[in-house]
C-alpha positions as a Markdown table, in Angstrom:
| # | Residue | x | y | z |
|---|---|---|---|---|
| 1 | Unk | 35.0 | -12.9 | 23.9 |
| 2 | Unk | 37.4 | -15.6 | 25.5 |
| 3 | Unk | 39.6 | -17.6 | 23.4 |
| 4 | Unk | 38.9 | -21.0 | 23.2 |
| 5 | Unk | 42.3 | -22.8 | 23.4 |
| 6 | Unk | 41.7 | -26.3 | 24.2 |
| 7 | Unk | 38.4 | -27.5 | 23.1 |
| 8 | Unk | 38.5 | -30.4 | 24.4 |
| 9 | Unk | 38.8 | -29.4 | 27.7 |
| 10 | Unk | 36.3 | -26.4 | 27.4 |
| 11 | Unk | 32.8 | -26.7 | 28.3 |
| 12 | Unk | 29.6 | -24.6 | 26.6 |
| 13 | Unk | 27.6 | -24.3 | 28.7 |
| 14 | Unk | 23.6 | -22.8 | 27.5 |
| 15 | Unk | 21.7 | -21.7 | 30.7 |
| 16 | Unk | 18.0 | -19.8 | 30.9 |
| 17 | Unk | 20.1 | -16.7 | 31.2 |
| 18 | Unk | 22.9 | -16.8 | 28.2 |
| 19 | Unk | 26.1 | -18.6 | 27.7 |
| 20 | Unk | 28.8 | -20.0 | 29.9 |
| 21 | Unk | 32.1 | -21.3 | 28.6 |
| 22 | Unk | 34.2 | -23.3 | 31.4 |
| 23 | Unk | 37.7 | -24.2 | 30.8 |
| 24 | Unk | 38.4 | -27.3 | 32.8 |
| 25 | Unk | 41.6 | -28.4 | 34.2 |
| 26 | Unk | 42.6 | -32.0 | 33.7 |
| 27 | Unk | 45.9 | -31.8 | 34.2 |
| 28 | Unk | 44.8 | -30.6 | 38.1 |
| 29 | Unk | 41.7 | -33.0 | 38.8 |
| 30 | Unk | 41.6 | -35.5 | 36.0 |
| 31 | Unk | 38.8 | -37.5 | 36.8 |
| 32 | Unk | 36.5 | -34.7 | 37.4 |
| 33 | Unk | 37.1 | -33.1 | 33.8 |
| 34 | Unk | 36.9 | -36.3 | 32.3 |
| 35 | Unk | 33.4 | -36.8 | 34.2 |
| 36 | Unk | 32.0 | -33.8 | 33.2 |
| 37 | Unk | 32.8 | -34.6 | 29.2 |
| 38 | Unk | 31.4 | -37.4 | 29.6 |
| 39 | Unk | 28.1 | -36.2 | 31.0 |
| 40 | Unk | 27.9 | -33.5 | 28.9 |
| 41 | Unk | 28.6 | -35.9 | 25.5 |
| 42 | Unk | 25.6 | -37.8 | 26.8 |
| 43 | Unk | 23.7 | -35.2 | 27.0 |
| 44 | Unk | 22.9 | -35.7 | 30.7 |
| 45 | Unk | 23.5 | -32.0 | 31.9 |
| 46 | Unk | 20.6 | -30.3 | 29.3 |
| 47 | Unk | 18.0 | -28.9 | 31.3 |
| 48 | Unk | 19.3 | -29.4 | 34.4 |
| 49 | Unk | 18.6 | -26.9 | 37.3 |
| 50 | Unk | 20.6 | -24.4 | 39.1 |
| 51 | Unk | 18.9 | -26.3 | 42.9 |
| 52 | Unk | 20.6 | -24.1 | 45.3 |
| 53 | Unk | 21.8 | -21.0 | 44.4 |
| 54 | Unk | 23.5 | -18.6 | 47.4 |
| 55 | Unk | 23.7 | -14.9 | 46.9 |
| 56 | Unk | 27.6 | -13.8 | 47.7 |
| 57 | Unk | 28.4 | -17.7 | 47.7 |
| 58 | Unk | 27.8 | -20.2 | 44.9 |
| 59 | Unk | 25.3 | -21.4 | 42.3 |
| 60 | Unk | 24.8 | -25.1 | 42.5 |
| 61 | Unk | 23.8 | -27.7 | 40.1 |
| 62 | Unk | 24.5 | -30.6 | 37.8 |
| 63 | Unk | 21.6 | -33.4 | 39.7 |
| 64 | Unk | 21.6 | -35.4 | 36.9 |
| 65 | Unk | 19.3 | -37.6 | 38.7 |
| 66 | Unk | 16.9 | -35.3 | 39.9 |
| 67 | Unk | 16.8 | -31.8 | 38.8 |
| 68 | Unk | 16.2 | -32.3 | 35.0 |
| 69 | Unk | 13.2 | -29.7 | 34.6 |
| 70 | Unk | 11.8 | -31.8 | 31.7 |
| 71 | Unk | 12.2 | -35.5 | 33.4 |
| 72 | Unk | 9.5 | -35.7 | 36.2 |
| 73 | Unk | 11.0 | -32.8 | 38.1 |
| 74 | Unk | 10.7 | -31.9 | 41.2 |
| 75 | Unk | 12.2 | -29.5 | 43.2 |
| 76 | Unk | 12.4 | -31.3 | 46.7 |
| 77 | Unk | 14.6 | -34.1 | 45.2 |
| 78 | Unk | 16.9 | -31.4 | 43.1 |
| 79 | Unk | 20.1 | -32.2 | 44.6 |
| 80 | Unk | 19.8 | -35.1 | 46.5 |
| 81 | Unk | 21.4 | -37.5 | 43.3 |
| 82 | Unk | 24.3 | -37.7 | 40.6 |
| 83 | Unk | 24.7 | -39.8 | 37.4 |
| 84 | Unk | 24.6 | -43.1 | 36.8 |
| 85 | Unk | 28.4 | -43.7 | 37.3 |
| 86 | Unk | 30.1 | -44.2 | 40.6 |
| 87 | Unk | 31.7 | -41.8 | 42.9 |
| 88 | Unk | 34.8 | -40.0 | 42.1 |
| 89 | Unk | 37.7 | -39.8 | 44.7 |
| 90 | Unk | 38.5 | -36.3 | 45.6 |
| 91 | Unk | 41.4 | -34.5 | 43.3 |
| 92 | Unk | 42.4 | -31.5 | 46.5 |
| 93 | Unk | 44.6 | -29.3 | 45.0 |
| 94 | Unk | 46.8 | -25.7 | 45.9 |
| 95 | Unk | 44.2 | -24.3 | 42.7 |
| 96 | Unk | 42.3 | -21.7 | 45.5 |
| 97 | Unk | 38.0 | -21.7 | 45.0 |
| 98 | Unk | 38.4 | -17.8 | 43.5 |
| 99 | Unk | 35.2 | -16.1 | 41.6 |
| 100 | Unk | 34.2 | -18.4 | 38.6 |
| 101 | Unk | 36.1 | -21.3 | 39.7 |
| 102 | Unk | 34.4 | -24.8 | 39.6 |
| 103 | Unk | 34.0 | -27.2 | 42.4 |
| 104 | Unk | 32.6 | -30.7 | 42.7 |
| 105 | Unk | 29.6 | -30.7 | 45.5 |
| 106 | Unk | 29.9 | -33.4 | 47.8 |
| 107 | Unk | 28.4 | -34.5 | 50.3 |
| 108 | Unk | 30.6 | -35.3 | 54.0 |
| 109 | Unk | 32.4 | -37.9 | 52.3 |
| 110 | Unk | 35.3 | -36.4 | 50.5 |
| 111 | Unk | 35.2 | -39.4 | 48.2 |
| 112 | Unk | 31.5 | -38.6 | 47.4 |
| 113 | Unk | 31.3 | -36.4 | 44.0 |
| 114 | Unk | 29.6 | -37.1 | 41.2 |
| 115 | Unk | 27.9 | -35.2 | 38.6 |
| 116 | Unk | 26.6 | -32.0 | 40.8 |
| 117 | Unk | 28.8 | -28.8 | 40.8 |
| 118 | Unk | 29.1 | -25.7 | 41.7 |
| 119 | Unk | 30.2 | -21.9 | 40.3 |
| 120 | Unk | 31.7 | -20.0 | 43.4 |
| 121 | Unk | 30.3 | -16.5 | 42.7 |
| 122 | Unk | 33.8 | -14.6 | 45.0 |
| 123 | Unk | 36.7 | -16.2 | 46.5 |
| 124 | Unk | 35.8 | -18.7 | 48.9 |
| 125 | Unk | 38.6 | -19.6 | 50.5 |
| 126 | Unk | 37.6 | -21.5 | 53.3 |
| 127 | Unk | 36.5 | -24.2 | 50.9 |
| 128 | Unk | 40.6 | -24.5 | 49.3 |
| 129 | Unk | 41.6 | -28.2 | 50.1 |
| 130 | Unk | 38.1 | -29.5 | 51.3 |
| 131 | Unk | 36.5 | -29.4 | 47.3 |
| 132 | Unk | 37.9 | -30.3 | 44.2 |
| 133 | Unk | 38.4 | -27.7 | 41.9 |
| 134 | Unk | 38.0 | -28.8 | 38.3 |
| 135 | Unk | 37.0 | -25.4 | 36.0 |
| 136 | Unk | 37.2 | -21.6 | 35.8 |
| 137 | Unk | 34.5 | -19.5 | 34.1 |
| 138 | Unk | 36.8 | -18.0 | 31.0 |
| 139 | Unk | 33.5 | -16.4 | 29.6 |
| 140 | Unk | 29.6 | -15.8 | 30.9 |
| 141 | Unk | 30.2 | -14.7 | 34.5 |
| 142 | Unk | 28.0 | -12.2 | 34.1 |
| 143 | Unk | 25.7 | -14.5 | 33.5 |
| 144 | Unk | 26.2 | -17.1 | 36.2 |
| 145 | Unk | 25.8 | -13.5 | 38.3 |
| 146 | Unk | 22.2 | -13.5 | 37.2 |
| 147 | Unk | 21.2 | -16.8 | 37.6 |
| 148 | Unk | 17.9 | -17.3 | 40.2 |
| 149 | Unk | 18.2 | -17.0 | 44.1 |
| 150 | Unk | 17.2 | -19.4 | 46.6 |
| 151 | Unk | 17.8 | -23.0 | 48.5 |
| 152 | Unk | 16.0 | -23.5 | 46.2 |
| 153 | Unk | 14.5 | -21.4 | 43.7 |
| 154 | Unk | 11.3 | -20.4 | 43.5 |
| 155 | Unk | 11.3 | -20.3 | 39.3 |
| 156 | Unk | 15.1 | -21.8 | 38.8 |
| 157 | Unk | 17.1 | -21.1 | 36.3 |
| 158 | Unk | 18.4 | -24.1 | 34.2 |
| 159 | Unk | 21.4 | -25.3 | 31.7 |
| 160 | Unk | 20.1 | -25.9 | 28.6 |
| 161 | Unk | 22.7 | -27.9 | 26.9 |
| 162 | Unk | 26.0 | -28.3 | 27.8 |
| 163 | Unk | 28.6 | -29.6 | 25.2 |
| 164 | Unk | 32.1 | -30.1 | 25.3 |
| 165 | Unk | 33.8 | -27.3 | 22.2 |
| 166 | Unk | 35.5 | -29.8 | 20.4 |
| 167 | Unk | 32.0 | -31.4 | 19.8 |
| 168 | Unk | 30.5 | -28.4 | 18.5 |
């Protein structure tokens, strides 16, 4: 079991398949952690869907907007929104999109994230300096491995709640 050594910047994250635990790093995309605390204080993640999920690529999700399975879901909008709050401007850093890293989905506009991220299932290096990278997996990879095929899923999995540690 990964040690926990910032819970504040560590994310629990309860999926369909098991548990995730995400340590995020503010001191390399500081906006981006502080977005995803916030969301997940307000409970805004829990039951969110994993919309687009690529085998040997990346599970995507975090449509606050639109991919809530128990808030007039459906799956043709998954993906297409974010949160209530505005845009965040991108935070590129040298931090490489390895296996388990996290990385804000955006549309063209590099200015353009929001709520909706992604868990890079291998290195993925042809996305280093286009996406911020805000997390790394520390436990639960295993789990994010498992989580439902497709663009998107035919039965997707989902995050369940998501709290920040310190919270908990």
């Amino acid at each position: 079991m990964a040690e926990i050594k910032d819970p504040e910047n560590t994310i629990i994250m309860e999926t369909t398949k098991g548990t995730v635990k995400i340590a995020l790093l503010p001191d390399v995309a500081p906006k981006h952690a502080e977005r995803m605390k916030e969301l997940a204080r307000a409970g805004a993640y829990d039951g969110v869907v994993f919309h687009r999920v690529i085998d040997g690529f990346m599970a995507q999700t975090g449509d606050v907007a639109n991919g809530n399975w128990d808030k007039d879901f459906n799956i043709g909008r998954a993906g297409t929104g974010g949160s209530e709050h505005p845009d965040l401007p991108a935070e590129f850093s040298k931090i490489p999109h390895a296996r388990g890293s996290i990385g804000a989905a955006r549309s063209a506009n590099p200015n353009s994230a929001n709520s909706q991220f992604f868990i890079n299932f291998k290195d993925n290096d042809f996305l280093n300096g286009q996406y911020t990278v805000y997390g790394q997996v520390i436990e639960g990879m295993d789990i994010v491995d498992e989580i439902q095929r497709g663009e998107p899923p035919m039965n997707p999995d989902r995050m369940t709640s998501v709290k920040v540690a310190a919270d908990v």
